[in-house]
N, C-alpha and C positions, 0 to 999 in steps of 0.2 A: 504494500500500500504506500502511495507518497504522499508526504506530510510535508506540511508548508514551513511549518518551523524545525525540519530537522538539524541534526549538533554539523559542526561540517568534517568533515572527509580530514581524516592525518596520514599526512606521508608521510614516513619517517622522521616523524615526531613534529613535522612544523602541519599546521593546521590550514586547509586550501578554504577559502572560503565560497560559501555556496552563491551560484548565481544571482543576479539582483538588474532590475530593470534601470535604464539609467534615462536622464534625458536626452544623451544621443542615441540612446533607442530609440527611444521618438520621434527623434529627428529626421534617421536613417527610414525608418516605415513609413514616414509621412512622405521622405523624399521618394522614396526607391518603390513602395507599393501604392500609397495612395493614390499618390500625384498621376502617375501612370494608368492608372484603372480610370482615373475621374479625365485626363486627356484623352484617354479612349471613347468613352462613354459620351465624351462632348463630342467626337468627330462621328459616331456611329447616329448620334443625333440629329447630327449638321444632315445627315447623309441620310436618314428619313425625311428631314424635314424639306429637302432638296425632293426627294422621290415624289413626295407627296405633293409638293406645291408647285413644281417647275413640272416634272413631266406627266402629271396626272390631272395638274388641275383644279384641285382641290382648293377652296377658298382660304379653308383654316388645317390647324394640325396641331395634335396632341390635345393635351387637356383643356385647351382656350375653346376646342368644339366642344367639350363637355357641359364646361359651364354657362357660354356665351350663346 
């Protein structure tokens, strides 16, 4: 079972200490995973919003037809 507060790990006699989240974790996921996924997402958007209103014709698109 893994526990969140376990003692940490001794190598030969000096004590390793257990992982720990830092703010350039944060940094790095924000830079390296977020950023990337929500660039994607905007250009897969662009590229409906393109399909739908240049080659189809469509007046509106997305959720502005839903509500409006």
């Amino acid at each position: 079972m893994i526990s969140l507060f376990k003692k940490p790990v001794r190598v030969h006699g000096h004590a390793i200490p257990s992982r720990r989240y830092t703010g350039w974790a944060l940094l790095y996921v924000l830079l390296f995973v977020a950023l990337p996924i929500t660039a994607l997402m905007l250009l897969l958007d662009l590229l409906g919003w393109a399909v739908t209103v240049k080659l189809l014709g469509a007046s509106c698109y997305g959720v502005g037809c839903l509500l409006g």
